[in-house]
N, C-alpha and C positions, 0 to 999 in steps of 0.2 A: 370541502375537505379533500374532497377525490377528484385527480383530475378529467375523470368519467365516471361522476358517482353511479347511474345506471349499473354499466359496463360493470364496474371493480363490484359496484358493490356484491353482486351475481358472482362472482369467480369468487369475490373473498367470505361469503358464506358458504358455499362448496367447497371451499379449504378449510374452513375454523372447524367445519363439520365433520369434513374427514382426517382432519388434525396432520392435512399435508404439510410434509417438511420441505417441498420448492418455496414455501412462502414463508418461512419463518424468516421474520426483518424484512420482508418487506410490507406488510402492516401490520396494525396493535389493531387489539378489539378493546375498547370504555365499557366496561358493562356497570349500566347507569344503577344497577340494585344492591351493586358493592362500593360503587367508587374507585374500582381498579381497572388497571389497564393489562391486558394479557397478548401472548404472545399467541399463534393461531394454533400452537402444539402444545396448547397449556392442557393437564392431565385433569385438571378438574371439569364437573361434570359444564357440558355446553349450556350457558345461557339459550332463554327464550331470543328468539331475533327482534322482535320490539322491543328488550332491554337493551340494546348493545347497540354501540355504535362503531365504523372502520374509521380509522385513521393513518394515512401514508408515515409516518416517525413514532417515535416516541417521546418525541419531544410535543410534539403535538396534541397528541395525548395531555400529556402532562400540563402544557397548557390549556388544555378544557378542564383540567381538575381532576385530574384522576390519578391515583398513584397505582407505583409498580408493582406488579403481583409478585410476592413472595415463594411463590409455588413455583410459578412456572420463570423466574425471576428473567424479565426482559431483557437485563443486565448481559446475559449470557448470547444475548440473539446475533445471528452472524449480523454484520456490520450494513446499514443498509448502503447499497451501492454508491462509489464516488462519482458517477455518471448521474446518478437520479435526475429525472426533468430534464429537460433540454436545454435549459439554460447552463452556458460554459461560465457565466459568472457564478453561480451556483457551485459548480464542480469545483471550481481556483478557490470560492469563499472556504466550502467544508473541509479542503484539504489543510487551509491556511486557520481555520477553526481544529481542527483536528491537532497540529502542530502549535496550539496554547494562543494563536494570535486574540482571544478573546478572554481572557483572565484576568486581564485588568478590567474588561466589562469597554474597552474603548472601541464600541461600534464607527465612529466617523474616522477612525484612524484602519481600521482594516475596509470600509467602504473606500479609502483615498488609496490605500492598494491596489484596490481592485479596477479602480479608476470610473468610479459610480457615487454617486450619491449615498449618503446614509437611508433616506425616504426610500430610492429607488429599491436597492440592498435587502430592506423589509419587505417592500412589494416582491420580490423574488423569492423570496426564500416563503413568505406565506402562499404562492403560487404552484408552487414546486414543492415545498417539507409542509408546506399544513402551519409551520412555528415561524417564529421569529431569529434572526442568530445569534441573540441571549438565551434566546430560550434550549439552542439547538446544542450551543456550549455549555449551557448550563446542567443538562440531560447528560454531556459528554459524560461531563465531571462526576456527576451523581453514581452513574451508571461504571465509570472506573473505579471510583472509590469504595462501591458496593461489591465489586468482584475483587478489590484488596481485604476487604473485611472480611469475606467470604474462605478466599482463598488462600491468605498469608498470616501468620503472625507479627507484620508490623504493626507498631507503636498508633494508635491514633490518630497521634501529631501528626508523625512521619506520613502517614495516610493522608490524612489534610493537604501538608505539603506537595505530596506527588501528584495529587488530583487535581488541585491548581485552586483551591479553595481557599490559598493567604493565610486565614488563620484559622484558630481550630474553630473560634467562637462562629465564623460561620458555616464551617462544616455541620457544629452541633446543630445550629438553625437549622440548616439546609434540610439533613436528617429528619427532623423533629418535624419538620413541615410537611416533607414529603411522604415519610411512612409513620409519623405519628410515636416515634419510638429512637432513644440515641443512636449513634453506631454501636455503641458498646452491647447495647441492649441486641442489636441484632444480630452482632456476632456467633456466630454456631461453631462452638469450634469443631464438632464434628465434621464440618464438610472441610475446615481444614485441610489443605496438600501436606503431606510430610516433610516438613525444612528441610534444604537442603540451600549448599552452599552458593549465595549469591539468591537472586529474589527469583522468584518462579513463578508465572502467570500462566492459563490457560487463552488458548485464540481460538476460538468458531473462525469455522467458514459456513459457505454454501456447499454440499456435496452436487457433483462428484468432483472431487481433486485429487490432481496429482500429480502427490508431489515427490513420488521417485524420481519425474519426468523434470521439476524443477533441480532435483538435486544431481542429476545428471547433465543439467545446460550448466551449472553453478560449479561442477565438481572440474570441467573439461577447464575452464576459464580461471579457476582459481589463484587468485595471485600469492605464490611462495612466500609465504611469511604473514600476509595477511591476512586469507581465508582456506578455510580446507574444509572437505565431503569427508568425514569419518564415521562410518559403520553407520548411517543414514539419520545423523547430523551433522546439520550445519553451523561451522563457528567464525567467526570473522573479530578482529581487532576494530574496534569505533571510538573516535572521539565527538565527546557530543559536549558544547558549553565549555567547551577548555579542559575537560577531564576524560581520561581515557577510560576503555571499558571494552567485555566481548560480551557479543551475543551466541549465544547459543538455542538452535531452535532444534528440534525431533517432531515424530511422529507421536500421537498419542492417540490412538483412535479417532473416532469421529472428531477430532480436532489436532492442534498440535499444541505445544508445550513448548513454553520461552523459557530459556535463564539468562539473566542480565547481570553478569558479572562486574563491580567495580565502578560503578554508574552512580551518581547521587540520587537520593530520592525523588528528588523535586522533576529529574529528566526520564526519570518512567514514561510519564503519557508520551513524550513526542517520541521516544525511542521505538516506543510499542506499536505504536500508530506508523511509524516507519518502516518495523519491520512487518506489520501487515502489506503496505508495498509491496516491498522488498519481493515479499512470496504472493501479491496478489490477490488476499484472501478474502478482500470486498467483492470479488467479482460474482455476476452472477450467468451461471450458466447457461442455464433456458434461457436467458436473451441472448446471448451470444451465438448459441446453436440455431435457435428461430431463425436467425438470417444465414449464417453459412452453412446449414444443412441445405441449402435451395441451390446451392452449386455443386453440380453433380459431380467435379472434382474434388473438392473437398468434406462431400458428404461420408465420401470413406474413411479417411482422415478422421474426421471426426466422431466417428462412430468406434474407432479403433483407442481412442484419446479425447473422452469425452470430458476430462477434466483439466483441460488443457488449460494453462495459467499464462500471464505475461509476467515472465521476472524482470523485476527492478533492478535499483543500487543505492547501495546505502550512500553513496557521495557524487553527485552530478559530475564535479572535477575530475574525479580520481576513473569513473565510465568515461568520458570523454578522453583521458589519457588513453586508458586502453583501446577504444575505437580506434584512435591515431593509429598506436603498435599494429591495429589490427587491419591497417590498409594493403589490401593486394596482399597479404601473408596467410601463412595458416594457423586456425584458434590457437594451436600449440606451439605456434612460433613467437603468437605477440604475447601467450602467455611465459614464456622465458624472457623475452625481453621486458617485460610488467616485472617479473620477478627479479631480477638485474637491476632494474632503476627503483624497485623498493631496497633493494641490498643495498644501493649507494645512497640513497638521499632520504629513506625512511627513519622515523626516530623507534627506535626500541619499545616497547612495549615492557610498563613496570605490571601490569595488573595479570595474574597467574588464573588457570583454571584448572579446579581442582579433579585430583585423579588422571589427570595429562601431565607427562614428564615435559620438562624447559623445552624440549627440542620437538615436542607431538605437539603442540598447541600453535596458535597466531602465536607470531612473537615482535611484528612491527606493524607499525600507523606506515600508512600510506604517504607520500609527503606535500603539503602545501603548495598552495601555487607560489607563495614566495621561495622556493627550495626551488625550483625548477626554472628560473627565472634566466635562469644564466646556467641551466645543465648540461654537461656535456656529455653526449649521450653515441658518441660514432665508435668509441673503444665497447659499446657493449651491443654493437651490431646493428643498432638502428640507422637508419640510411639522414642523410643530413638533412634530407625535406623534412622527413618527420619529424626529427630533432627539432627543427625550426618553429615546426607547426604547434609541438607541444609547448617551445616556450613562448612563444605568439600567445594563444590560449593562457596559460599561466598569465601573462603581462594585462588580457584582457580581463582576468578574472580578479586580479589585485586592482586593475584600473577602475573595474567598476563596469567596465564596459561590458561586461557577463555575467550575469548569474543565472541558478536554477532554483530561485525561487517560483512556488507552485502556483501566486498569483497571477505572475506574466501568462499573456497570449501565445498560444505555441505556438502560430505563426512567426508573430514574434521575435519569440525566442532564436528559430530555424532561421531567419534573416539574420538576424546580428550572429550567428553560429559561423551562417556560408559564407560571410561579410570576411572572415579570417585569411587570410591565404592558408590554403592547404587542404581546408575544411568543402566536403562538396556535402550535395545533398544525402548519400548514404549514410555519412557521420549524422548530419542532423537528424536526420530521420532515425539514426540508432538510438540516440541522446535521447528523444522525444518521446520515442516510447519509454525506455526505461528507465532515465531518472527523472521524466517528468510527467511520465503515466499516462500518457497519452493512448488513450485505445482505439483508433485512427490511424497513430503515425505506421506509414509503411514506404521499407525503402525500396521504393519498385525497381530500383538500377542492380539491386544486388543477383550479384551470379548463384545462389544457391537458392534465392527464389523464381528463376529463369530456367533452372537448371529441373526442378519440379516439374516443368509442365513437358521435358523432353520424352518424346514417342517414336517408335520405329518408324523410321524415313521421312518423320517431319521437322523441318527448320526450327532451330530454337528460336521460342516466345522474342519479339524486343522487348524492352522497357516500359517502350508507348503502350504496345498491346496489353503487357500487365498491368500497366495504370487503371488503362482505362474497366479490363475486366472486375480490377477491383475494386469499382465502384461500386456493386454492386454489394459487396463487402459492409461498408460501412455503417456504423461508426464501428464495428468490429473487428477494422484491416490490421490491426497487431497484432489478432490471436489469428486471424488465417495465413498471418507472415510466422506466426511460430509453429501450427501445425504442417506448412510448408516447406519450415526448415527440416522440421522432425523427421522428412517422409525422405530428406534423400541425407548423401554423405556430408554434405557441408550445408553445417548448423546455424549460420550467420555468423556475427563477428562475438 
């Protein structure tokens, strides 16, 4: 079950014992005298240790038989990490599980993504989660549709629908099997959130985060008309499925708080699971510090911003245009000119948010790569390379020749990127961390990570020498390239 049962299983009865919150989601405790599965900060009193068993998922869990604790509801637990195990198949499957690719239940179609075997696929995922990735989706599903029960007044149905469950009749199964009891039946409307316009979900993370420090990388770069930092929420214009919609994310205490404005039901889970991206909020801290606390440059940094996040993007294309703007300029130049070419070629925005006047909110979609195909982009200040480069890129991503699906190998991906004319390694390496999540990619040419390690009377770093120092980095070099940026005046692109 463990992949050092010994090892884990020591550190995780010293956690379920002192009901430490660094390991909440990252194991369940079975306790074999109930049949339930709990979280390590579950409030009820501690089993004996020869009743219980650890388990790396909850899904895993679940696949030994045992259902979710009510109490301490698992549902809730921050997300376990998209790195888990070291297998990068693993990391491309939960993302692409994450994002609905298993709700039709077609395991050999998301194995042929991945470019694996279905047998193999299994052997991985029971290596690394303990479960299988019916089983892993299946947990998704249960576990969203229990914090909509929980937390919203939607319809049943509509629940069913948004969880990926097809129909109600087997949502009822699912239920019935798992906790012994309908949805209906479980419903509390007390823990009900207060309606409010547009669907509203709660998000766990790991502590510590932080995310004034996101909403300040987000607020600098903001594209006019698409997204804005307002009184410390974030809202952005999305279309997801052909249907437009915003998001709207806050602070909420030990967690934050989504509103999904305009969205159909059924695109909840991938929306949500997006904007966990977006902000991060799988990531888990203690690993990340374990390694860059050991360099004595960055130990400060980090200790100053110990919840230090990699922000995403809600649209691989739409990051990549702006890297281009953001070549040899400043944040605030490529964001006028972002904002400029959403003016001209963005479509409107019919979907309102409520208590923001027409002109306070998003009010355009970013635009396609087919709109940019043939942009003409020198009357609004962009120099003709770039202009080039964007619709090069555009022509690649209608050809087929590009995408940023989470399956692909970031290698990969970064080759057929820098394949582009225009395109060098800093764009990709910007792309790869954040709209492909890579917590690795680092763009070692950039001048504001070079510019970090400058000292009285000493030659700035090259390139090579930050390469290579940041080896020792790894797999962590996108959060030592954002505490890096944080520490001087230029913030990355």
């Amino acid at each position: 079950m463990l992949r050092n049962p010994d090892t884990d299983s020591k550190i995780y009865e010293q956690a379920r014992l002192s009901r430490d919150a660094r390991f909440d989601g990252r194991f369940f405790i079975g306790v074999k005298t109930t049949g339930i599965y709990c979280r390590p900060v579950c409030p009820a009193n501690s089993p004996k240790s020869e009743n219980i068993s650890f388990y790396p998922t909850a899904a895993a869990a679940g696949e030994a038989g045992y259902r979710p604790c009510l109490r301490c509801r698992p549902e809730c637990a921050p997300g376990t990490p998209a790195w888990a195990g070291t297998s990068t198949t693993v990391q491309r499957g939960l993302r692409l599980i994450a994002d609905g690719a298993l709700d039709d239940g077609d395991i050999e179609r998301l194995a042929e993504r991945l470019g694996v075997t279905s047998r193999h696929l299994r052997r991985l995922f029971t290596k690394h989660l303990g479960a299988s990735p019916l089983a892993v989706a299946h947990t998704q599903r249960l576990h969203f549709a229990k914090r909509l029960i929980d937390q919203t007044t939607l319809p049943m149905t509509e629940i069913a629908i948004a969880s990926g469950f097809g129909s109600t009749r087997r949502f009822n199964d699912a239920f019935r099997n798992t906790y012994g009891r309908t949805p209906r039946e479980l419903r509390d409307r007390r823990a009900i959130m207060k309606p409010s316009a547009g669907l509203t979900v709660q998000l766990p993370y790991r502590a510590p985060f932080d995310l004034q420090n996101l909403l300040e990388f987000f607020s600098v770069r903001a594209i006019p008309g698409v997204e804005l930092v307002l009184g410390g929420r974030y809202l952005r214009s999305i279309v997801f499925d052909g249907e437009q919609g915003v998001i709207d994310l806050r602070d909420d205490g030990d967690q934050v708080m989504l509103t999904v404005h305009g969205a159909r039901t059924r695109s909840l889970l991938p929306i949500i699971q997006r904007v966990r991206g977006i902000f991060d909020l799988d990531a888990s801290p203690d690993d990340v510090s374990r390694v860059l606390l050991q360099d004595k440059h960055l130990k400060p940094l980090l200790k100053r911003k110990p919840g230090i996040r990699v922000p995403g993007a809600w649209d691989g294309f739409e990051l990549t245009v702006r890297a281009i703007l953001g070549q040899q300029v400043s944040v605030a130049a490529a964001t006028t000119f972002a904002g400029r070419l959403v003016k001209r070629y963005g479509e409107k925005l019919e979907v309102a948010v409520p208590g923001l006047g027409e002109n306070d909110g998003p009010s355009l979609i970013f635009p396609r790569p087919e709109k940019l195909l043939r942009a003409r982009l020198g009357d609004l200040g962009v120099i003709r390379s770039r202009a080039g480069t964007i619709r090069r890129v555009a022509k690649a991503v209608v050809d087929g020749e590009i995408s940023f699906d989470p399956a692909q190998s970031v290698d990969e991906f970064c080759r057929s990127l820098v394949a582009i004319k225009g395109i060098g390694e800093w764009t990709a390496s910007y792309v790869a961390m954040r709209a492909l999540k890579d917590p690795d990619a680092f763009p070692h040419t950039d001048l504001g990570l070079l510019r970090a390690f400058d000292a009285a009377g000493r030659e700035r770093m090259k390139p090579a020498e930050l390469r290579e120092r940041a080896e020792s980095w790894r797999p962590w070099r996108a959060y030592a390239a954002l505490l890096l940026w944080s520490s001087g005046e230029n913030s990355g692109g």
